[in-house]
The first five atom37 places (N, CA, C, CB, O) and aatype in JSON, in Angstrom:
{
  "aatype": [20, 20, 20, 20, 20, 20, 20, 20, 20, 20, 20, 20, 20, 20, 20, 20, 20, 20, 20, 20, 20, 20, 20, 20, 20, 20, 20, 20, 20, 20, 20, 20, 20, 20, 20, 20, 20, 20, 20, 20, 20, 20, 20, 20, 20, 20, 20, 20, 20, 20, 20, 20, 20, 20, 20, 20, 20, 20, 20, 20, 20, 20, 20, 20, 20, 20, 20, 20, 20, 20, 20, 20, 20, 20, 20, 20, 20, 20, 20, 20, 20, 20, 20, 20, 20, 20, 20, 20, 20, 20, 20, 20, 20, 20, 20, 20, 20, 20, 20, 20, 20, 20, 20, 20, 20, 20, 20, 20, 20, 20, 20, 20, 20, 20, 20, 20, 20, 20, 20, 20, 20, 20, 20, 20, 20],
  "atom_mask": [
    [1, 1, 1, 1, 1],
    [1, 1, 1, 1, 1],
    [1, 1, 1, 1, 1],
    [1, 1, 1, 1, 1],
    [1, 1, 1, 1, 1],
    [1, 1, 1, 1, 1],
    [1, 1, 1, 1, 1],
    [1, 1, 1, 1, 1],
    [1, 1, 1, 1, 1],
    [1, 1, 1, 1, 1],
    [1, 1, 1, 1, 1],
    [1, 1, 1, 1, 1],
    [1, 1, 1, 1, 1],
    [1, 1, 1, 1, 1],
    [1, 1, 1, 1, 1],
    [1, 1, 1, 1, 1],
    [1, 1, 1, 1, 1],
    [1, 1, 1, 1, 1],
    [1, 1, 1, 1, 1],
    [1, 1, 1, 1, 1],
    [1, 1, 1, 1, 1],
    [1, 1, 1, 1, 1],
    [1, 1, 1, 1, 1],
    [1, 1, 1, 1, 1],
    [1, 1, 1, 1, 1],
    [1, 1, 1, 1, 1],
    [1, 1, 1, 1, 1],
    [1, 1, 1, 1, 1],
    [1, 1, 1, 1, 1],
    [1, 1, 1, 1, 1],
    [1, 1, 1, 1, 1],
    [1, 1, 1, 1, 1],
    [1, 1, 1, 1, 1],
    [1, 1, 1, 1, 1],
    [1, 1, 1, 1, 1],
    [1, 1, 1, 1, 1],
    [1, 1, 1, 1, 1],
    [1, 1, 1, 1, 1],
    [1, 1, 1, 1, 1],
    [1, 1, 1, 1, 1],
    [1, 1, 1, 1, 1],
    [1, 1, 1, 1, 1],
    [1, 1, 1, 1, 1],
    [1, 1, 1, 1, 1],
    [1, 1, 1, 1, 1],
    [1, 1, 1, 1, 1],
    [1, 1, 1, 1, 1],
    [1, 1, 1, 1, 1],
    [1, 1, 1, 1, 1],
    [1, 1, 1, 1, 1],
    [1, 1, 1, 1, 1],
    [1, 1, 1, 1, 1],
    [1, 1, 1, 1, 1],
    [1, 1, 1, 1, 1],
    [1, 1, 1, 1, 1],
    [1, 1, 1, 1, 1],
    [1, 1, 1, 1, 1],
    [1, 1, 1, 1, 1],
    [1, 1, 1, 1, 1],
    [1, 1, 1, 1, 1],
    [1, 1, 1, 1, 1],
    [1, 1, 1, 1, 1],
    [1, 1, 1, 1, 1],
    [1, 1, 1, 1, 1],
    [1, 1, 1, 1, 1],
    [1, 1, 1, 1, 1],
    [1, 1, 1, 1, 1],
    [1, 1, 1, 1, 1],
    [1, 1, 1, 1, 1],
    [1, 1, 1, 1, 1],
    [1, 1, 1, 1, 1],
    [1, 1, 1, 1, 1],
    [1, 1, 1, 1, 1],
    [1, 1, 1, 1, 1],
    [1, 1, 1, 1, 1],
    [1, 1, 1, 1, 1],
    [1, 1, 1, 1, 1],
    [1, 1, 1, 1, 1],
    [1, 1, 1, 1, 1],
    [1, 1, 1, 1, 1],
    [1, 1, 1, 1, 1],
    [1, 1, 1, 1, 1],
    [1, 1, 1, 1, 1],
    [1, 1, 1, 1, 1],
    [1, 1, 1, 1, 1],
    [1, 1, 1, 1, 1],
    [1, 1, 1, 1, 1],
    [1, 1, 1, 1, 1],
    [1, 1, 1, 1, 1],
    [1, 1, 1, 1, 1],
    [1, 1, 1, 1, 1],
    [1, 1, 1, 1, 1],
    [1, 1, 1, 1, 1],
    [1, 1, 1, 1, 1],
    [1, 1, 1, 1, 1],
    [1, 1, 1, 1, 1],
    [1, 1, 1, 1, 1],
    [1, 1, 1, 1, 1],
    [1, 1, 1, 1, 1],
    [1, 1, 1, 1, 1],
    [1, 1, 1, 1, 1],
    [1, 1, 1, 1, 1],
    [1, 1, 1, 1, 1],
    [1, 1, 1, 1, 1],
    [1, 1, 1, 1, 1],
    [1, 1, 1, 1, 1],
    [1, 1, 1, 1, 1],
    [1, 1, 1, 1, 1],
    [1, 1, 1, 1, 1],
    [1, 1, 1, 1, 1],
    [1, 1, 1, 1, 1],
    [1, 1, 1, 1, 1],
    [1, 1, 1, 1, 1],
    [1, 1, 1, 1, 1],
    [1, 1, 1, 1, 1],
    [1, 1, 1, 1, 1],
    [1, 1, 1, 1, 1],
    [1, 1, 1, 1, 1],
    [1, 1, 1, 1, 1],
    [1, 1, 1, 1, 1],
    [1, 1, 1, 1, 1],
    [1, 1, 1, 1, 1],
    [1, 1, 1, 1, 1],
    [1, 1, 1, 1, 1],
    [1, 1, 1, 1, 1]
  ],
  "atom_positions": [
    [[-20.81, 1.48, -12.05], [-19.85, 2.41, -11.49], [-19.32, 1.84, -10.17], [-20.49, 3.82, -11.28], [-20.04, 1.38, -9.28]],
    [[-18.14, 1.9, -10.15], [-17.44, 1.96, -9.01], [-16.48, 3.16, -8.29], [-16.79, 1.0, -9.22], [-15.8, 4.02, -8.84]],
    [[-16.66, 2.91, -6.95], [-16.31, 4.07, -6.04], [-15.54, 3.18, -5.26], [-17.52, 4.96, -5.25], [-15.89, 2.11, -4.77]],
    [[-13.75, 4.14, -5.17], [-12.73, 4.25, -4.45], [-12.73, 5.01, -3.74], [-11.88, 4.33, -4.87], [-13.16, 6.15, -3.94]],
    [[-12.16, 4.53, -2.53], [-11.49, 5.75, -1.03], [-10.27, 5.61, -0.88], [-12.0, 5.52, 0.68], [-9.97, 4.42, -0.88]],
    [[-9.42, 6.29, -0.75], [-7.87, 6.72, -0.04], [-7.63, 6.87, 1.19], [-7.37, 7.88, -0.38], [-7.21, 8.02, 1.32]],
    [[-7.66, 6.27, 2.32], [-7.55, 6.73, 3.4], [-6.45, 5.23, 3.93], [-9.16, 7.16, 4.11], [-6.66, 4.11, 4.39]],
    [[-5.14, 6.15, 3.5], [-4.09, 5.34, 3.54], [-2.7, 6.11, 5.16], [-3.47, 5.42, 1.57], [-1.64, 5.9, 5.77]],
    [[-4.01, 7.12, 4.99], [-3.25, 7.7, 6.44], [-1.56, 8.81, 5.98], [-2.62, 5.79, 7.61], [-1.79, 9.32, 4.88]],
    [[-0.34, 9.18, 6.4], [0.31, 9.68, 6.0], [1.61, 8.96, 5.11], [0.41, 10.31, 6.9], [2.47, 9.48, 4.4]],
    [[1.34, 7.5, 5.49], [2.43, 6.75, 4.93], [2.31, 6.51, 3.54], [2.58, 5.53, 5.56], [1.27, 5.96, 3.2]],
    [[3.2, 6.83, 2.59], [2.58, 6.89, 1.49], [2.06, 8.03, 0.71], [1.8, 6.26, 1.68], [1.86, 8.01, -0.5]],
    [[1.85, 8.96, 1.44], [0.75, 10.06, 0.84], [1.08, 10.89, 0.04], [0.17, 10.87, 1.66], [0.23, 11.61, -0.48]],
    [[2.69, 11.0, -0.35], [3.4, 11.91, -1.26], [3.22, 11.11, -2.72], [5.09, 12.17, -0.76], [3.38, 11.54, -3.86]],
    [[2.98, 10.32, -2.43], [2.83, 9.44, -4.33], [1.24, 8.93, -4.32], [4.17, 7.46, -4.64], [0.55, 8.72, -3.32]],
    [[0.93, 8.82, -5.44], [-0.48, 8.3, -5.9], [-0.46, 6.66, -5.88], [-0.86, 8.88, -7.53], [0.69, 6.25, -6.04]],
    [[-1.08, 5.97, -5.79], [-1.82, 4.86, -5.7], [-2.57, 3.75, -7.0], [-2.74, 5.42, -4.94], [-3.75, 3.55, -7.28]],
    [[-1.29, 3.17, -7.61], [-2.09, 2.73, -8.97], [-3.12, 1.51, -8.71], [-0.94, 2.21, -10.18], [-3.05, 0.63, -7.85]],
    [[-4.1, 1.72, -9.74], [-5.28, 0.72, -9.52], [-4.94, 0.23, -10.52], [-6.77, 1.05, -9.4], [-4.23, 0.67, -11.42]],
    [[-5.64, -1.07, -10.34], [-5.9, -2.49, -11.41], [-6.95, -2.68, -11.71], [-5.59, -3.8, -11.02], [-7.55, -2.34, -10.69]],
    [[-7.67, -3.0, -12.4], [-9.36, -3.95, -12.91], [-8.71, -4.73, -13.92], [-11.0, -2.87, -13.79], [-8.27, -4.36, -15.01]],
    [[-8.71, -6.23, -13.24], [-8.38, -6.98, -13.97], [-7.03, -6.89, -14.95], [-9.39, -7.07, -14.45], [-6.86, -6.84, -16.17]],
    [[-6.04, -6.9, -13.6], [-4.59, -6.23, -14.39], [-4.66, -5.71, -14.85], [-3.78, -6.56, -15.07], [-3.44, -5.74, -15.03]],
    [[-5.01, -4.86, -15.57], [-4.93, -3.52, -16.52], [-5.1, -2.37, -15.62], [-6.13, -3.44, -17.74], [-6.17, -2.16, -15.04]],
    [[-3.84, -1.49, -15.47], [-3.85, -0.07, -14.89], [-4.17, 1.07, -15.57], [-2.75, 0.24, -14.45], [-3.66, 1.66, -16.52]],
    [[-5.74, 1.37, -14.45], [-6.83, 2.2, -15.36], [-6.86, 3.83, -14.46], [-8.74, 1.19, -15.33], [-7.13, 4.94, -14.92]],
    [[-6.43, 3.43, -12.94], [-6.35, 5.04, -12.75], [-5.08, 4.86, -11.82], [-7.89, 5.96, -11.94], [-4.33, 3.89, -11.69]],
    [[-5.08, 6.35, -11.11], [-4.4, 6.38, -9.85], [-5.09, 6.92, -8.95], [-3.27, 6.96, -9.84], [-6.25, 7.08, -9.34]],
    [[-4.87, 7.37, -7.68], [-5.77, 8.0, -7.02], [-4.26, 8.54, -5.67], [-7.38, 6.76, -6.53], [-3.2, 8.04, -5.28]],
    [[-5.17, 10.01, -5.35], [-4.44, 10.14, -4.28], [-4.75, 10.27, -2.93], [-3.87, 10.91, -4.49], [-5.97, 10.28, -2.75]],
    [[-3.86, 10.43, -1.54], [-4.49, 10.74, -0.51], [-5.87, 11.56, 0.34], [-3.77, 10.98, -0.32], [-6.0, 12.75, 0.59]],
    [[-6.71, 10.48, 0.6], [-8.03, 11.16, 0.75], [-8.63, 11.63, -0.63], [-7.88, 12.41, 1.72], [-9.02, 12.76, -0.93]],
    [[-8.6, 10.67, -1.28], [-9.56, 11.21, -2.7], [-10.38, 9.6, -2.93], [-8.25, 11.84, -4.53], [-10.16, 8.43, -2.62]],
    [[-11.61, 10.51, -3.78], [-12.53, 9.11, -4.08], [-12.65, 9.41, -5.38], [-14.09, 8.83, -3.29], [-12.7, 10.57, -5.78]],
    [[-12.71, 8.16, -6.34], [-12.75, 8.0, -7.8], [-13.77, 7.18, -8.07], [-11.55, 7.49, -8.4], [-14.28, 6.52, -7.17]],
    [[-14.15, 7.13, -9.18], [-15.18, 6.5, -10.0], [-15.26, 5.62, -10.97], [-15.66, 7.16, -10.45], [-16.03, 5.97, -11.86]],
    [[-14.8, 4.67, -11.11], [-14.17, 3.92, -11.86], [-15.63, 3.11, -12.82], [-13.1, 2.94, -10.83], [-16.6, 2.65, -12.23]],
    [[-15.49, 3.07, -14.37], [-16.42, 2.44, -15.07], [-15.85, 0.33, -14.96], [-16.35, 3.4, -16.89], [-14.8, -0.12, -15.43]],
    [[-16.79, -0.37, -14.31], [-16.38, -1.97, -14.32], [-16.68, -2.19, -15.93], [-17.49, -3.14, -13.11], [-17.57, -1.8, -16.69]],
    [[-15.55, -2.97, -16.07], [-15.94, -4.14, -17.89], [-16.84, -4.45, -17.82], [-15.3, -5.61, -18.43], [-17.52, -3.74, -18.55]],
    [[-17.59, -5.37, -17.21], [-18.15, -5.75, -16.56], [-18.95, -5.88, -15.58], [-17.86, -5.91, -16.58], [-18.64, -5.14, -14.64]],
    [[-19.82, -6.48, -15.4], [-20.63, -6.59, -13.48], [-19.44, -6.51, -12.79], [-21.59, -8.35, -12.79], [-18.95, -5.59, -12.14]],
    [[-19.03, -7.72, -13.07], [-17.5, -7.87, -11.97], [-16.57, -7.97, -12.09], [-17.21, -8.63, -11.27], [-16.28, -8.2, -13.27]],
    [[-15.65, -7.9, -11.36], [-14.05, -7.39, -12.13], [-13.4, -7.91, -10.7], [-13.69, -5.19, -12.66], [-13.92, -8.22, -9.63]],
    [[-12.16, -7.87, -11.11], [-10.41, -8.3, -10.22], [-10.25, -6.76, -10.04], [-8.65, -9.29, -11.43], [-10.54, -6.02, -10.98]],
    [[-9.73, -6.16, -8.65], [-9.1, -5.46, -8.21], [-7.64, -5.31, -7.58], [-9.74, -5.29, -7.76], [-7.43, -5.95, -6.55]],
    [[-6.91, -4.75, -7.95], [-5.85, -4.86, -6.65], [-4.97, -3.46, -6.68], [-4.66, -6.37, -6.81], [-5.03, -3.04, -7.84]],
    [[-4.39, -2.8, -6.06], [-3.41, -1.53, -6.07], [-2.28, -1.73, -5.52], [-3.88, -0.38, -5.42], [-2.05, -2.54, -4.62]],
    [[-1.42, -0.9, -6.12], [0.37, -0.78, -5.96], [0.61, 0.12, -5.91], [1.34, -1.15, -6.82], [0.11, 0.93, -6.69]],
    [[1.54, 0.49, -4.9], [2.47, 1.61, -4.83], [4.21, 1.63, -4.89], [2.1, 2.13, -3.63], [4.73, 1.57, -3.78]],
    [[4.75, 1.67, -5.57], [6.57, 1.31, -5.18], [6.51, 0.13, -4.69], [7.47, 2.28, -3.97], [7.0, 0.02, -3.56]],
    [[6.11, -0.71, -5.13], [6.29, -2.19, -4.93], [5.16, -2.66, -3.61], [8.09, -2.51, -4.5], [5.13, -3.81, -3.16]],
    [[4.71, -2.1, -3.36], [4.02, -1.81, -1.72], [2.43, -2.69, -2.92], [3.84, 0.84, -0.77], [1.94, -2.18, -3.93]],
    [[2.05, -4.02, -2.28], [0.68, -4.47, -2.68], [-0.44, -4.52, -1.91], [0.72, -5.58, -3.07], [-0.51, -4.36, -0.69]],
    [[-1.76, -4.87, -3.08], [-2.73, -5.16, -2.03], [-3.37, -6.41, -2.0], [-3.68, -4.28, -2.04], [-2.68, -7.2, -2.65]],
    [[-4.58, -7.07, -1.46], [-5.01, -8.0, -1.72], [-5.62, -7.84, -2.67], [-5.46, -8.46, -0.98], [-5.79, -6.69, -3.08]],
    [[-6.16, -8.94, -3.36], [-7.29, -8.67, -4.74], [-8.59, -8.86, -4.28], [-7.15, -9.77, -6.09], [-8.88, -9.52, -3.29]],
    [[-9.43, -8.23, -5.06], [-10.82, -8.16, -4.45], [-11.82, -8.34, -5.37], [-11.09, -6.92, -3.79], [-12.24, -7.27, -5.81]],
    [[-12.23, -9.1, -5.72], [-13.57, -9.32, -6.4], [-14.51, -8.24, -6.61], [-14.27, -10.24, -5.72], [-15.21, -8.19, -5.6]],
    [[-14.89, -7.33, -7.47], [-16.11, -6.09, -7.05], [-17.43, -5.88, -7.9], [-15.42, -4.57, -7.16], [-17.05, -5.77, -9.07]],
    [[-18.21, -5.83, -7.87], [-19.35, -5.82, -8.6], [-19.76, -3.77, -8.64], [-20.65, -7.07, -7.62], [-19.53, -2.81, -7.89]],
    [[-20.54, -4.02, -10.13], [-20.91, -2.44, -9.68], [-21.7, -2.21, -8.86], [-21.38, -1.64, -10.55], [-22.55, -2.97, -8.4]],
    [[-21.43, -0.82, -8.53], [-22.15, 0.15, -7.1], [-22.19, -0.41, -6.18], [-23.53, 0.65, -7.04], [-23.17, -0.65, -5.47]],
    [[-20.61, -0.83, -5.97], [-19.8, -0.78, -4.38], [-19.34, -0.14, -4.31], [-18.99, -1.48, -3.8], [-19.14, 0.48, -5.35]],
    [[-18.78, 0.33, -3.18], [-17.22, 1.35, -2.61], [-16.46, 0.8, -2.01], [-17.28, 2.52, -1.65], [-16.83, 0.27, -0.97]],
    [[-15.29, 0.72, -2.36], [-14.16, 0.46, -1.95], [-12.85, 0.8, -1.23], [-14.04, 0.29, -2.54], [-11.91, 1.24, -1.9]],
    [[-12.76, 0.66, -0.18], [-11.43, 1.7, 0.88], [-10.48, 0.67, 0.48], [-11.6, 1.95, 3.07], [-10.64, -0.54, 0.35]],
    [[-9.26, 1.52, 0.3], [-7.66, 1.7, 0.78], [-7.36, 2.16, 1.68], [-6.87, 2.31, 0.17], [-7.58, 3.33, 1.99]],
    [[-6.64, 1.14, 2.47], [-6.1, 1.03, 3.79], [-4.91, 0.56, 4.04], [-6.79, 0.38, 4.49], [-4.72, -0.52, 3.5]],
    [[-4.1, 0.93, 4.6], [-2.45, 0.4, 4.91], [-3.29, -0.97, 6.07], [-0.94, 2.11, 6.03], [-4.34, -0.82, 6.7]],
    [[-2.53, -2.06, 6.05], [-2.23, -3.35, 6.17], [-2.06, -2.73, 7.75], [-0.92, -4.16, 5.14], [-1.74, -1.6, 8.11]],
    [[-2.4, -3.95, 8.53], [-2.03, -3.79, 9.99], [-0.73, -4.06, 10.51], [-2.81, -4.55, 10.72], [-0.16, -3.7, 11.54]],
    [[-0.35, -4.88, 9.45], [1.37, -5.17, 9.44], [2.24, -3.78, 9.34], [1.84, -6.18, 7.96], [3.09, -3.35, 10.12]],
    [[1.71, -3.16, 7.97], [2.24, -2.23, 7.91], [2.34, -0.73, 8.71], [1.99, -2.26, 7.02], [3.31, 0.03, 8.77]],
    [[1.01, -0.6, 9.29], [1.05, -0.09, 10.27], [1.96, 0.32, 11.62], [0.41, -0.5, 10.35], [2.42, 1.35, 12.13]],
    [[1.93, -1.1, 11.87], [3.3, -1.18, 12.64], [4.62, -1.29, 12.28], [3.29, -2.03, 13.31], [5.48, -0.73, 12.94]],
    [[4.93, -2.08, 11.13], [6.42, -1.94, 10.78], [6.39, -0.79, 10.4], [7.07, -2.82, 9.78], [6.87, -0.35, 11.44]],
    [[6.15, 0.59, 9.46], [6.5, 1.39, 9.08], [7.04, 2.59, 9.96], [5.74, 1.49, 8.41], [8.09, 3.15, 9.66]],
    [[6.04, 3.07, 11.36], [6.98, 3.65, 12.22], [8.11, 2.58, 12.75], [6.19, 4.28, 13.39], [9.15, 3.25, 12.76]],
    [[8.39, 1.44, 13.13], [9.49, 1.14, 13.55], [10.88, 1.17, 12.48], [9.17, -0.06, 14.11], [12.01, 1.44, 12.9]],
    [[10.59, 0.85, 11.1], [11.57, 1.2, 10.4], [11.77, 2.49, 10.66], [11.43, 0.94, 9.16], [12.98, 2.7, 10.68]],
    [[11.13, 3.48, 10.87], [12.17, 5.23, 10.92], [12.7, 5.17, 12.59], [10.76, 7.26, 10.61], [13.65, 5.84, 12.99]],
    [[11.89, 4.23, 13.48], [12.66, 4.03, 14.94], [14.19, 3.19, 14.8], [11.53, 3.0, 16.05], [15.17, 3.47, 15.48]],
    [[14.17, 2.54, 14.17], [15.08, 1.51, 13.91], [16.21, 2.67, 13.12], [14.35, 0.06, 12.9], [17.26, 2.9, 13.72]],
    [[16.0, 3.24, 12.05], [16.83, 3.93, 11.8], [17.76, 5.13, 12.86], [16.2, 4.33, 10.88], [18.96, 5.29, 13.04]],
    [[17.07, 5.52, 13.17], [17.06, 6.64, 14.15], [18.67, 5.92, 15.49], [14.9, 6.73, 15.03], [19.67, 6.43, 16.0]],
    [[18.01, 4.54, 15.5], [18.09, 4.12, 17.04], [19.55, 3.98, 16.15], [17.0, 2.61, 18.04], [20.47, 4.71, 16.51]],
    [[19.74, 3.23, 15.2], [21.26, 2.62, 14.4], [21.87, 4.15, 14.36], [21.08, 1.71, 12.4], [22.85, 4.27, 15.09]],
    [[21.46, 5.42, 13.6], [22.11, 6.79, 13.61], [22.61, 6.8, 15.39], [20.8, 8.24, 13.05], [23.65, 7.42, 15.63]],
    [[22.29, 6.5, 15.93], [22.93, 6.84, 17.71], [23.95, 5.96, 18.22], [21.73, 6.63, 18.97], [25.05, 6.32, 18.65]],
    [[23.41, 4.52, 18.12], [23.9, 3.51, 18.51], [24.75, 2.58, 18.34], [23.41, 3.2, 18.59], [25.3, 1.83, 19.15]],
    [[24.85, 2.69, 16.92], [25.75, 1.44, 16.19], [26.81, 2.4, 16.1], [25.23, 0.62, 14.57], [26.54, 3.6, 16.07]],
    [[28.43, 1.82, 16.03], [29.65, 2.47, 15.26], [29.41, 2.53, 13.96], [30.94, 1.77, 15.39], [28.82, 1.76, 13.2]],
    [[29.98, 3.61, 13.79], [30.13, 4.29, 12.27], [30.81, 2.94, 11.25], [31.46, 5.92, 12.35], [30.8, 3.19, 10.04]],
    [[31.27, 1.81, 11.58], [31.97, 1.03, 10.82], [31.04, 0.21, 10.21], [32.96, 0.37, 11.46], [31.05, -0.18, 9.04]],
    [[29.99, -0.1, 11.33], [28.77, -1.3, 10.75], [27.7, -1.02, 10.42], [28.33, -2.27, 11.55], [26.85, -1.83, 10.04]],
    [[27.51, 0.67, 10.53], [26.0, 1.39, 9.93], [25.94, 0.68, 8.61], [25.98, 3.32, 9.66], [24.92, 0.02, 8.41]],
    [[26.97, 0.71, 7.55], [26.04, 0.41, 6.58], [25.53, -0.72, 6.14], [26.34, 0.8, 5.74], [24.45, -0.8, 5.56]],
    [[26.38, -1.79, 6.42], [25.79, -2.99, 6.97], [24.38, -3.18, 7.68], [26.65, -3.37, 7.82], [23.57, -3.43, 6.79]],
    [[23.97, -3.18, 8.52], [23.07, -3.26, 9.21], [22.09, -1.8, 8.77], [23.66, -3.47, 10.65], [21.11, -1.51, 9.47]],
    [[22.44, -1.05, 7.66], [21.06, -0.14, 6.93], [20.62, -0.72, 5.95], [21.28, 1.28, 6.34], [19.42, -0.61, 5.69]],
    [[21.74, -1.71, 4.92], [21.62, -2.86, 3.82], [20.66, -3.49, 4.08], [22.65, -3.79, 3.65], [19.62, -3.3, 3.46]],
    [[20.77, -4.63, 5.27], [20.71, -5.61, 5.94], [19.18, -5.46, 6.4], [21.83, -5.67, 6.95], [18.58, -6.51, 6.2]],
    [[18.04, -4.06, 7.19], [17.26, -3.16, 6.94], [16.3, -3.37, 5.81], [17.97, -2.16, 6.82], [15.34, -4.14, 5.88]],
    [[16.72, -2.36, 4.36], [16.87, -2.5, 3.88], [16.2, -3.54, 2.99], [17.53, -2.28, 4.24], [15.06, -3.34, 2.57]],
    [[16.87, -4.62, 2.71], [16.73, -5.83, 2.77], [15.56, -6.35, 2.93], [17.38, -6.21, 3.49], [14.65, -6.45, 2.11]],
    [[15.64, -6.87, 4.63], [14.4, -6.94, 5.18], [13.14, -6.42, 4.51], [14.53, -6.37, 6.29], [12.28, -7.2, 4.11]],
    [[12.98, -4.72, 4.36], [11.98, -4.31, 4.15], [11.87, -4.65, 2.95], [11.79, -3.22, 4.45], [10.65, -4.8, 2.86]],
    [[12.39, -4.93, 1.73], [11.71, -5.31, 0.63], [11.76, -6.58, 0.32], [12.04, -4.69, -0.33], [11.12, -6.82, -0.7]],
    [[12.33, -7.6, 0.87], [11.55, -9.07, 1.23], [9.93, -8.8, 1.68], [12.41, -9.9, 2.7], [8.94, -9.01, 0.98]],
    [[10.0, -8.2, 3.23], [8.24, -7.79, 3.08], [7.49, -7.25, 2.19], [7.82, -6.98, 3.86], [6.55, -7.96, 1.83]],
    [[7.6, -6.11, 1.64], [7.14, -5.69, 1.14], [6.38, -6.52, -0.25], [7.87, -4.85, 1.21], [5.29, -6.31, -0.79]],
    [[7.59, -7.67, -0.59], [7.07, -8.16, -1.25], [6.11, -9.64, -1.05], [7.91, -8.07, -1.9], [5.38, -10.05, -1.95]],
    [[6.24, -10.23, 0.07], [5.52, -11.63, 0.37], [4.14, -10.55, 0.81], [6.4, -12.95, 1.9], [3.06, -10.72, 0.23]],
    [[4.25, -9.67, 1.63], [2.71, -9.22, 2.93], [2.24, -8.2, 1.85], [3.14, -8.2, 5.04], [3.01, -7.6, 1.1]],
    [[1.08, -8.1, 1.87], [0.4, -6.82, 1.53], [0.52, -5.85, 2.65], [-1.07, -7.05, 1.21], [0.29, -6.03, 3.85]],
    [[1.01, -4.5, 1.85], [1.11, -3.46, 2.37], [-0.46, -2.24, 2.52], [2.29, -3.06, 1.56], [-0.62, -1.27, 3.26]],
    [[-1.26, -2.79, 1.57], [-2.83, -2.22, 1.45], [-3.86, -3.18, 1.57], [-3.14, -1.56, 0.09], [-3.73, -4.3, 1.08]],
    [[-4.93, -2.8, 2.21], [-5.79, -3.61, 2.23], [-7.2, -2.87, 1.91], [-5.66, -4.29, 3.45], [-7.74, -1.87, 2.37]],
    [[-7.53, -3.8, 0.94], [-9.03, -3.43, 0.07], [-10.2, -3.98, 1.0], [-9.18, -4.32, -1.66], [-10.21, -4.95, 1.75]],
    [[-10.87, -3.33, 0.79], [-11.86, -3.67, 1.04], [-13.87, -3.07, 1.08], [-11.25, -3.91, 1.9], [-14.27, -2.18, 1.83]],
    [[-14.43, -3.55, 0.47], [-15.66, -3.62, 0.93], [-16.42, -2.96, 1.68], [-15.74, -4.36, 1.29], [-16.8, -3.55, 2.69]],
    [[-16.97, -1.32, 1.44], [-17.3, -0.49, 2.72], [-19.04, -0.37, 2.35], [-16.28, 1.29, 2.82], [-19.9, -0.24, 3.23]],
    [[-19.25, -0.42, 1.3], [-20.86, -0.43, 1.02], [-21.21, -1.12, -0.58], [-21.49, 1.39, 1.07], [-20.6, -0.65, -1.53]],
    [[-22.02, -2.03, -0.77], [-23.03, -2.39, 0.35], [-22.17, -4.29, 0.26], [-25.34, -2.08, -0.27], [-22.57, -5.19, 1.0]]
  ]
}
């Protein structure tokens, strides 16, 4: 048996959290919830997705637990994207907003896709 944690904080928290064992998507899980997952195996490949949002992969053996955690990257970019928005709604002319919300945009799902946005990991034993 394996044991999942959610503690992905508020970013994210309106949608569930798909899991992997060994590429194959076997549950979801949501904010602040812990699941129980049966391994194939002793050991298995982990990794979770959300809207394109990844995690690292993790090696797991049974009767570990495992936390979900937003990325330290993400941490910080995610309030500055709604600052960044905010600051363009005030600041920029109405001619080049949408440009530079594209452009945004953009950006964020280039990241989203090179950085992990979750990070697994290893809480016992």
């Amino acid at each position: 048996m394996l044991s999942i944690k959610r503690n992905t904080g508020f970013s994210g928290s309106l949608s569930k959290i798909n899991i992997y064992i060994n590429d194959e998507k076997v549950a979801r899980i949501k904010q602040n919830q812990q699941i129980d997952l049966e391994l194939p195996s002793d050991t298995a490949k982990i990794h979770v997705t959300q809207g394109g949002v990844h995690s690292n992969e993790l090696v797991v053996k049974e009767g570990q637990v495992i936390e979900i955690t937003n990325s330290s990257w993400f941490r910080i970019y995610y309030p500055l994207l709604f600052i960044s928005f905010w600051l363009i709604a005030v600041l920029i002319p109405h001619t080049y907003k949408i440009i530079v919300y594209i452009t945004i945009l953009i950006v964020t799902f280039a990241l989203t896709y090179f950085k992990n946005g979750f990070d697994l990991k290893v809480i016992y034993p």
